[in-house]
Every structure is written in C-alpha cells, then in structure tokens.
C-alpha positions as CSV (number, residue, x, y, z in Angstrom):
1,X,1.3,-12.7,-7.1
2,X,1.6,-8.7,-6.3
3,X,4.0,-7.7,-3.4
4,X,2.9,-4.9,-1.6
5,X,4.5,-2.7,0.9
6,X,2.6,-1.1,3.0
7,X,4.0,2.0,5.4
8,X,4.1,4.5,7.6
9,X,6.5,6.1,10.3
10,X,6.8,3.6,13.0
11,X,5.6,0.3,11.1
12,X,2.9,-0.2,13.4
13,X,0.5,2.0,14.1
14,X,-1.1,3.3,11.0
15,X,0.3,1.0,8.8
16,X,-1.9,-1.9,10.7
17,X,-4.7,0.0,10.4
18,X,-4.6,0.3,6.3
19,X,-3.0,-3.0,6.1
20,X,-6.3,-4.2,7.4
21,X,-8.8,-1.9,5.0
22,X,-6.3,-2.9,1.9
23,X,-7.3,-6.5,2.5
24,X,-10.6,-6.1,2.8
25,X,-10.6,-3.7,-0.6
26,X,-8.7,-6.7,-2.4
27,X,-10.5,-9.6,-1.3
28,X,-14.1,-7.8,-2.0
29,X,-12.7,-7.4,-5.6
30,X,-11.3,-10.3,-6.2
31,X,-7.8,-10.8,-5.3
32,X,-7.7,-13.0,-2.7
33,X,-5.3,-15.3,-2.4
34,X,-3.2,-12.9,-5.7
35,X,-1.3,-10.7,-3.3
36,X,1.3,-10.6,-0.5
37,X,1.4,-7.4,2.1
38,X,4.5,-6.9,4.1
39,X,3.9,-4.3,6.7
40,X,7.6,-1.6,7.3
41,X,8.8,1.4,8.8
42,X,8.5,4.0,5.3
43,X,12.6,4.6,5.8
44,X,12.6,0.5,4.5
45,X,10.7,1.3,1.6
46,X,13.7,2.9,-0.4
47,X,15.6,-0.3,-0.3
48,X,12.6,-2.7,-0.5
49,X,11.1,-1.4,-2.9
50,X,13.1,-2.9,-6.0
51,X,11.4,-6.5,-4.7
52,X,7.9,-5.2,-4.7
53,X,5.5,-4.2,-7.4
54,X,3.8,-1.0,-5.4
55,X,4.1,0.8,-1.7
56,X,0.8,2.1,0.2
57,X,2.1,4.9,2.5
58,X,0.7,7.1,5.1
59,X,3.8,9.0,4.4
60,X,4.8,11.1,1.3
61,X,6.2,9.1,-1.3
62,X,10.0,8.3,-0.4
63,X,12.9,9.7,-2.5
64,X,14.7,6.8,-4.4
65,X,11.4,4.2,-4.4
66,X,11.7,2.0,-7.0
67,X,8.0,0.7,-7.5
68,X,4.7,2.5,-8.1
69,X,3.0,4.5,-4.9
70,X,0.0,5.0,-3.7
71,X,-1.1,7.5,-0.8
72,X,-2.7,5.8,2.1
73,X,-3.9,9.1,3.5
74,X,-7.3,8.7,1.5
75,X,-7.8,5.2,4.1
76,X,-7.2,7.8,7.5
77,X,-9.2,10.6,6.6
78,X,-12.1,9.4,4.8
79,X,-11.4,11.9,1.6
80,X,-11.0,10.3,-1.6
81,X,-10.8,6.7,-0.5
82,X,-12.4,5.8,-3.7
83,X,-9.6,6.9,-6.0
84,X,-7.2,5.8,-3.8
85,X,-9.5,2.6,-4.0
86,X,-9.3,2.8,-7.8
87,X,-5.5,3.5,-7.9
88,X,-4.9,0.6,-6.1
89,X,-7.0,-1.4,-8.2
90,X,-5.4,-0.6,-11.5
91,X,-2.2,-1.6,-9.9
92,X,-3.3,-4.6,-9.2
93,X,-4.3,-5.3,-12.8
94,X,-0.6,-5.0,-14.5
C-alpha cells in the first residue's frame, strides 16, 4: 500500500482538484485499491512526510520533505502531464 500526500496552499482548492485526476491516473493503470491519498495544507507536508512514500504538490517542493516529490503543476496547466504521469508511475512501482 503507497501513502500519498497530496498538496497545495490551502488544502482544498487545488489539491481536490489533482486528488481527483491522480485517482483516475492510478486506477486506469492499475492501482486500485494499492494506494492511500491524504489530501493537506503543503506547510503539513514537512512533518508528514516521514509516514508517506511520496507528496504531489501544486507548490514547490518543501524544504525538509522526507519522501520523494512530484510537481502537480503538470495536472493545472495541461504541460507535461504525461511525465508528471510517468513520474508518478515509477513511484508507484518501488
């Protein structure tokens, strides 16, 4: 089972919006069922982050972050989804 953080300023806006597309790119390839999501604010992810295996940000990565981190930007703007896709992906495979 992966745990997954996924962020952005607030904890809600954004976050719920990637949230959403990240379940639908895991379950299409899949991981259904292999993964847990919990949805923070990205000044959690610092101290989280020891607990979880990777952190999906709309944010830049966090000083002091523990686990492996992937840029949700790729999931707002449309540019690059695919290796942010494939990033994610790989991370789920170790």
């Amino acid at each position: 089972m992966k745990k997954i953080l996924v962020a952005c300023g607030s904890g809600i806006a954004t976050s719920t919006a990637v949230n959403n597309k990240i379940k639908n790119i895991l379950d299409s390839n899949g991981y259904k069922g292999e993964y847990e999501i919990n949805q923070i604010k990205v000044t959690e992810a610092p101290r989280l982050s020891p607990k979880y295996d990777f952190l999906i940000s709309t944010t830049q990565e966090p000083a002091g972050l523990e686990c492996e981190y992937v840029s949700a930007v790729p999931f707002l703007t449309g540019v690059n989804i695919q290796k942010a896709t494939d990033e994610i992906l790989e991370l789920m495979k170790k």
